[in-house]
C-alpha positions as a Markdown table, in Angstrom:
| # | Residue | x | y | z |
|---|---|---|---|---|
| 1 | Unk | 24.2 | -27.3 | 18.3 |
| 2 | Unk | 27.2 | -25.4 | 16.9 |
| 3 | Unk | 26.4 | -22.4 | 14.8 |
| 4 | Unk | 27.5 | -22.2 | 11.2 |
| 5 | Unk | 30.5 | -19.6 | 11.0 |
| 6 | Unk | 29.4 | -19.2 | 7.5 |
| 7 | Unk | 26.0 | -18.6 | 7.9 |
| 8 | Unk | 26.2 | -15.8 | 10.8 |
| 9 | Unk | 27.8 | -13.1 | 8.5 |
| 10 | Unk | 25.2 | -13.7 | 5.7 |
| 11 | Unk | 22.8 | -13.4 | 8.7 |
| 12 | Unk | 24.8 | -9.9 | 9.6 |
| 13 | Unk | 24.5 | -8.6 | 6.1 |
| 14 | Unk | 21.2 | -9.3 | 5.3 |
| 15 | Unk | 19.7 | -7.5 | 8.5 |
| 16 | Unk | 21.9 | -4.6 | 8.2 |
| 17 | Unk | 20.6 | -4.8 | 4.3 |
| 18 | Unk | 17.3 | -4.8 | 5.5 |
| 19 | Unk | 17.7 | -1.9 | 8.0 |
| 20 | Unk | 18.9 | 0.6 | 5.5 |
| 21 | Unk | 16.2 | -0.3 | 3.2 |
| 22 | Unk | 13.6 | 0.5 | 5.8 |
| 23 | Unk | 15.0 | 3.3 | 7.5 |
| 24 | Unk | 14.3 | 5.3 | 4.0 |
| 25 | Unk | 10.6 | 3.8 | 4.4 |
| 26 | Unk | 7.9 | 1.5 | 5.0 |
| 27 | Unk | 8.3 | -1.3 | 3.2 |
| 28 | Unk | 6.1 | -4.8 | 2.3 |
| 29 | Unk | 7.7 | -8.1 | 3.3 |
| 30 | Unk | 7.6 | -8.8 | -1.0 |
| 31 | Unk | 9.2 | -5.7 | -1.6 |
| 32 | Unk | 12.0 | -6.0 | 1.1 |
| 33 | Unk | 12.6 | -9.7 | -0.1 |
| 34 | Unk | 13.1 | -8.6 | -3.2 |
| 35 | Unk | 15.7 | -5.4 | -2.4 |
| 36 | Unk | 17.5 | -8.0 | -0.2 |
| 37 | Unk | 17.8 | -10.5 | -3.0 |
| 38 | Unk | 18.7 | -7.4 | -5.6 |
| 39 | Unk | 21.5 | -6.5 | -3.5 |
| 40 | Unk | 23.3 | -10.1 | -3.9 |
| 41 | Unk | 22.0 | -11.8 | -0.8 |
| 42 | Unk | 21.0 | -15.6 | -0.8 |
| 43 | Unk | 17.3 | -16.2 | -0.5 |
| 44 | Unk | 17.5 | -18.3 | 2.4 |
| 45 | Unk | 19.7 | -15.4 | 4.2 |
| 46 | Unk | 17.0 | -12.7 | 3.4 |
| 47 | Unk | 14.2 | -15.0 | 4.2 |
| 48 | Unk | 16.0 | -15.5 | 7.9 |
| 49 | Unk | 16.1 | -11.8 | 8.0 |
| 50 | Unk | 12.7 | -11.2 | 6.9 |
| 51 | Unk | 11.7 | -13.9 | 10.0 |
| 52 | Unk | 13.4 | -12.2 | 12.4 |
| 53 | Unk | 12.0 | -8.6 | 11.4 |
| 54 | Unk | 8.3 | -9.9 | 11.5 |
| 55 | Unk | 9.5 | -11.7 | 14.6 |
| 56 | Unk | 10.8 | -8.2 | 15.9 |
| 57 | Unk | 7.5 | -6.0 | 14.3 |
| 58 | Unk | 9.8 | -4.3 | 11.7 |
| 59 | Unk | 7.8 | -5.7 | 8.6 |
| 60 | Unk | 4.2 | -6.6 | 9.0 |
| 61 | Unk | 2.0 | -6.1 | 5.7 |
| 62 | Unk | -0.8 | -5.4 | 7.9 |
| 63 | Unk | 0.5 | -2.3 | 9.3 |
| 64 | Unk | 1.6 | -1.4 | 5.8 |
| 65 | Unk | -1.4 | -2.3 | 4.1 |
| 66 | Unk | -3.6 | -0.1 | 6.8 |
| 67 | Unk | -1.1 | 2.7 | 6.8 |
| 68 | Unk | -0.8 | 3.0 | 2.8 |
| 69 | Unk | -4.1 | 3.1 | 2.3 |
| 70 | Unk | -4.9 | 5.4 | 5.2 |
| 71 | Unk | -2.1 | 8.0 | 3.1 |
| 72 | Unk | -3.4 | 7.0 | -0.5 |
| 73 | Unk | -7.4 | 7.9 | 1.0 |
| 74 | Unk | -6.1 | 11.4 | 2.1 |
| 75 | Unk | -4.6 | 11.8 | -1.2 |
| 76 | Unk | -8.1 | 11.6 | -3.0 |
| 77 | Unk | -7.8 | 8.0 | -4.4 |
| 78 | Unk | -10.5 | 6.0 | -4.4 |
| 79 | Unk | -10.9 | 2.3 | -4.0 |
| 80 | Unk | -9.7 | 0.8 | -6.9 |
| 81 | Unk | -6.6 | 2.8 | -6.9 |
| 82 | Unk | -5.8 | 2.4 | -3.5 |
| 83 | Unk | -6.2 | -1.7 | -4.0 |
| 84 | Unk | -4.1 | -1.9 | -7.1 |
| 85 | Unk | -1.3 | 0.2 | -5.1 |
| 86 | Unk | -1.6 | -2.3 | -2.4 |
| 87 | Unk | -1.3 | -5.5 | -4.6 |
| 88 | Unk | 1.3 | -3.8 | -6.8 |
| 89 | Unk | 3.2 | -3.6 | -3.8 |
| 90 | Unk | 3.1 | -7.7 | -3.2 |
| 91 | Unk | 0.2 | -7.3 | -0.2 |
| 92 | Unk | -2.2 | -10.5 | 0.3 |
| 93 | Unk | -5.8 | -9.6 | -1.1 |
| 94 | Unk | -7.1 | -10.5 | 2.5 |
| 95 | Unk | -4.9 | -7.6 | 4.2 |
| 96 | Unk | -5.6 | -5.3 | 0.9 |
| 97 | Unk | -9.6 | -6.3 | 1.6 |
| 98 | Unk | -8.8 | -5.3 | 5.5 |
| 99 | Unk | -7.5 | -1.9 | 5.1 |
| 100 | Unk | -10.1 | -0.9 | 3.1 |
| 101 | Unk | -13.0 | -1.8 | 5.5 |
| 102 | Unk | -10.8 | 0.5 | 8.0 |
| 103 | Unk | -11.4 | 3.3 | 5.5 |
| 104 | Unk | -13.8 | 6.1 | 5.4 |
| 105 | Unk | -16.0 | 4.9 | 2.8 |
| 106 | Unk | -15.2 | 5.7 | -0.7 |
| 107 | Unk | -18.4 | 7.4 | -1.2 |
| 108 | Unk | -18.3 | 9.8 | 1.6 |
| 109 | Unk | -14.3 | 10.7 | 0.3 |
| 110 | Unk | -15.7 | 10.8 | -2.8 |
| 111 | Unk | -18.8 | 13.7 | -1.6 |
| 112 | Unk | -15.7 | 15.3 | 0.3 |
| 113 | Unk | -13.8 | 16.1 | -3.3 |
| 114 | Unk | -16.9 | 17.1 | -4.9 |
| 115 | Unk | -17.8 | 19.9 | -2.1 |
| 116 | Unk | -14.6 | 21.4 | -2.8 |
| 117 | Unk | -14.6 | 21.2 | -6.8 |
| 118 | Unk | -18.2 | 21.3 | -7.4 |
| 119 | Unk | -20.4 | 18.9 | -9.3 |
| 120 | Unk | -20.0 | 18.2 | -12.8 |
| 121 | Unk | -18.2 | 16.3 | -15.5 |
| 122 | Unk | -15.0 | 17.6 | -14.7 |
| 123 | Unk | -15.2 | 16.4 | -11.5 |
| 124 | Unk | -16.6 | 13.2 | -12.2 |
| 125 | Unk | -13.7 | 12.2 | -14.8 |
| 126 | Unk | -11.7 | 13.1 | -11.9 |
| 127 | Unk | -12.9 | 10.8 | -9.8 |
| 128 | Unk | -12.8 | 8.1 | -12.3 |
| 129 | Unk | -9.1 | 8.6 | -12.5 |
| 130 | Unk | -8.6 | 8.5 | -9.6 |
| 131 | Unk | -10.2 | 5.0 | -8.9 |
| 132 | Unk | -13.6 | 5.8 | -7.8 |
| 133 | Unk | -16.0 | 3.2 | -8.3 |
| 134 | Unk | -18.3 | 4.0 | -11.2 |
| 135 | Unk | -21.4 | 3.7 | -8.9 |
| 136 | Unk | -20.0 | 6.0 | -6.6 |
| 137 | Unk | -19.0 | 8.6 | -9.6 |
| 138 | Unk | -22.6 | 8.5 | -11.2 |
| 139 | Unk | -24.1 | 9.3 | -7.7 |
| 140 | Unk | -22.0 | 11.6 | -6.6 |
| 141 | Unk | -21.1 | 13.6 | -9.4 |
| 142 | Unk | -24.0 | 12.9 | -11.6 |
| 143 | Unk | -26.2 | 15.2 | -10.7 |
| 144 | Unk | -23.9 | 18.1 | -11.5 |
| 145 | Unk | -23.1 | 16.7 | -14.9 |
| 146 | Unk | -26.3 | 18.3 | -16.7 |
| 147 | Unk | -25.5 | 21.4 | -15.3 |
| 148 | Unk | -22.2 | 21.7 | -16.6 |
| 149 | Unk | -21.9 | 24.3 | -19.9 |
């Protein structure tokens, strides 16, 4: 079958589009689609580029889901912040769900924080904030908060 001579330079552009976008940084396959279409390129052209970088292991929302979430854990976010990160960044709630069963469980990060700051309400508004699950604030913090002047 004859290749379109239109179609290859679109092709052309859209992976070398692509290929600047992530050489800056991981990306999600929604977030790259949606750089490649800001930048002027037809949909169908980005989604061929987006095939053949999954194809080629250059995007795969798994490995960004697992690796975000590893960064956003290390940071001192809990849970809820990490997820809404995640989904904010166009991942599927199945791959969101997966990465953070590979986590360290909250609770344990959140005990980690608390050894270094100390119990109290201070603390726990932190961890609140940072998208600790209320459960996990109240154990973990609550029995500092009475102690607290």
């Amino acid at each position: 079958m004859p290749t379109d001579p239109y179609r290859e330079p679109a092709r052309a552009e859209a992976l070398a589009a692509a290929q600047r976008a992530l050489a800056r940084r991981d990306l999600s396959e929604r977030e790259l689609r949606d750089r490649l279409v800001q930048v002027g390129l037809e949909p169908a052209a980005a989604e061929e580029a987006l095939e053949t970088l999954r194809r080629g292991g250059l995007v795969d929302d798994e490995r960004f889901a697992a690796e975000r979430a590893r960064v956003l854990a290390e940071r001192g976010k809990g849970d809820a912040a990490i997820r809404y990160d995640l989904e904010r960044h166009g991942v599927a709630r199945a791959l969101v769900d997966g990465a953070l069963a590979a986590l360290e469980p909250e609770r344990q990060r959140a005990e980690r924080l608390v050894a270094r700051r100390g119990g109290g309400e201070k603390t726990a508004r932190l961890l609140a904030s940072r998208g600790f699950g209320e459960e996990v604030v109240s154990l973990v913090a609550g029995a500092g908060i009475a102690q607290e002047p």
